[in-house]
C-alpha positions in Angstrom: -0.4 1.8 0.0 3.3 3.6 -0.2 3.7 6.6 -2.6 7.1 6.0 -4.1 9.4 8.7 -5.9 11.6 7.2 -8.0 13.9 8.1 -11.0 12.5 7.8 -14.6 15.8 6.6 -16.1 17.6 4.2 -13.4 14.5 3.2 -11.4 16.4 5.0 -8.1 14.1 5.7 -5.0 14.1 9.6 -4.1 11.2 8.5 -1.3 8.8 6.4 0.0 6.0 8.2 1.5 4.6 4.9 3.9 1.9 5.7 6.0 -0.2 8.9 7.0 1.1 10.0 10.3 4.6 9.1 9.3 6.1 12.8 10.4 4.7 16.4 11.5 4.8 17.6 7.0 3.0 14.9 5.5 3.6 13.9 1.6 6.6 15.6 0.0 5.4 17.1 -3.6 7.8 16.1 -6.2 9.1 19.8 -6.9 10.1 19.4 -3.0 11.8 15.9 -3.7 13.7 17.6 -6.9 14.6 20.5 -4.4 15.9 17.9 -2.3 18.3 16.3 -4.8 19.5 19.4 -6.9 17.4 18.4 -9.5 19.7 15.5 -10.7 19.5 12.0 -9.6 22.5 11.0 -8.1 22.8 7.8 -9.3 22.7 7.9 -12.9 22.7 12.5 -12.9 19.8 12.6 -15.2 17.7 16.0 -14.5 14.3 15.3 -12.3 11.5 16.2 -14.3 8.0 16.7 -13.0 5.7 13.8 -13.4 3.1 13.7 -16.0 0.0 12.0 -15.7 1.4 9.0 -17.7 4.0 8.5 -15.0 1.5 8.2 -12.0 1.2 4.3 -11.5 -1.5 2.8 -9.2 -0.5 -0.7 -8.5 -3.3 -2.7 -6.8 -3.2 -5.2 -3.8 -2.2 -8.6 -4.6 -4.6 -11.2 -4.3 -3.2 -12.5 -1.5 -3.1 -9.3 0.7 -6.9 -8.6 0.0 -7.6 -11.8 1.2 -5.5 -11.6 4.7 -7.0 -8.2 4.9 -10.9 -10.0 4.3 -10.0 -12.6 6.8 -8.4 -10.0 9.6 -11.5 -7.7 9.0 -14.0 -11.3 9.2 -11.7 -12.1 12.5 -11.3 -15.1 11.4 -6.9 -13.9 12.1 -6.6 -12.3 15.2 -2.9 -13.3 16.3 0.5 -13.5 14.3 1.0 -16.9 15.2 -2.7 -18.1 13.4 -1.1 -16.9 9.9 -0.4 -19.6 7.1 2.9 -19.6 4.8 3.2 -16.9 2.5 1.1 -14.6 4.8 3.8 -13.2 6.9 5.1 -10.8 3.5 1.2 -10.0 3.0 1.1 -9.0 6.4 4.8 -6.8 6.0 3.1 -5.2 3.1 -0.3 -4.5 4.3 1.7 -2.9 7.6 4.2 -0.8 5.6 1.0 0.4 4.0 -0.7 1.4 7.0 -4.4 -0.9 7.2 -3.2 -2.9 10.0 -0.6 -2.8 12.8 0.6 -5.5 15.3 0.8 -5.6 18.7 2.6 -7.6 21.0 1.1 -10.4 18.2 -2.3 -9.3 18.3 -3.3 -7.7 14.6 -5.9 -5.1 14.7 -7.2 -3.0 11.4 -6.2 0.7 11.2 -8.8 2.9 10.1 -8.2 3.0 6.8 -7.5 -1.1 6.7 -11.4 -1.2 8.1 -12.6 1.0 5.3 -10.8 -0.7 2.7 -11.6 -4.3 4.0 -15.5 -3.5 4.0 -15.0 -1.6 0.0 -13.5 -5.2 -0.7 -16.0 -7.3 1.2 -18.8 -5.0 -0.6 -17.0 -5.7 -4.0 -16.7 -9.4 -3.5 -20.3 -9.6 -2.8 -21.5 -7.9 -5.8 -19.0 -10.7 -7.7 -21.3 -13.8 -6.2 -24.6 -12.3 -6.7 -23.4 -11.5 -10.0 -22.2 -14.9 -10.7 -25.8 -16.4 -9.2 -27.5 -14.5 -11.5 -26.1 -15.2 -14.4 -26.1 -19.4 -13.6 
């Protein structure tokens, strides 16, 4: 998924780091990104501070990307026209993070979309033979 820079105070976005491949440098490191702006965030001119640890935060997939993402990887989706309502900003999201890309229509998994797809598919297994056992 993205890695976005943004400002402690006023919530601006320095960057948004997409997708691996996105140009020839790779992920900016925040002392870059403060290089970038002076050191002062130009919206509100408070001074960029290094993140902590406490800052970092790891937001995980909705529950409705995981499941496009299950369903694309079971083949069950092939084609943007097979998608239901809703799907269409799962899709936006799961593209802007790199696991899939479209086409001409078609929706294949990116590398890193297969690998994540079979983590989940692993994890949602271990849930139902959890569940079995306990009944």
């Amino acid at each position: 998924m993205p890695v976005i820079y943004r400002c402690k105070r006023c919530g601006y976005t320095f960057y948004v780091f997409s997708k691996v491949g996105l140009d020839f440098f790779g992920m900016p490191t925040p002392s870059e990104i403060s290089n970038w702006y002076a050191g002062v965030c130009p919206k509100c001119g408070k001074p960029v501070e290094k993140p902590s640890a406490r800052d970092v935060k790891i937001i995980p997939f909705p529950r409705r990307d995981r499941e496009l993402l299950l369903r694309i990887k079971e083949g069950k989706v092939k084609w943007v026209s097979q998608l239901h309502d809703g799907d269409s900003l799962a899709l936006a999201r799961l593209r802007m993070g790199g696991l899939v890309d479209v086409y001409k229509g078609r929706i294949k998994l990116t590398y890193v979309g297969a690998t994540i797809a079979s983590l989940l598919a692993r994890k949602v297994v271990r849930r139902v033979k959890a569940c079995r056992g306990r009944a």
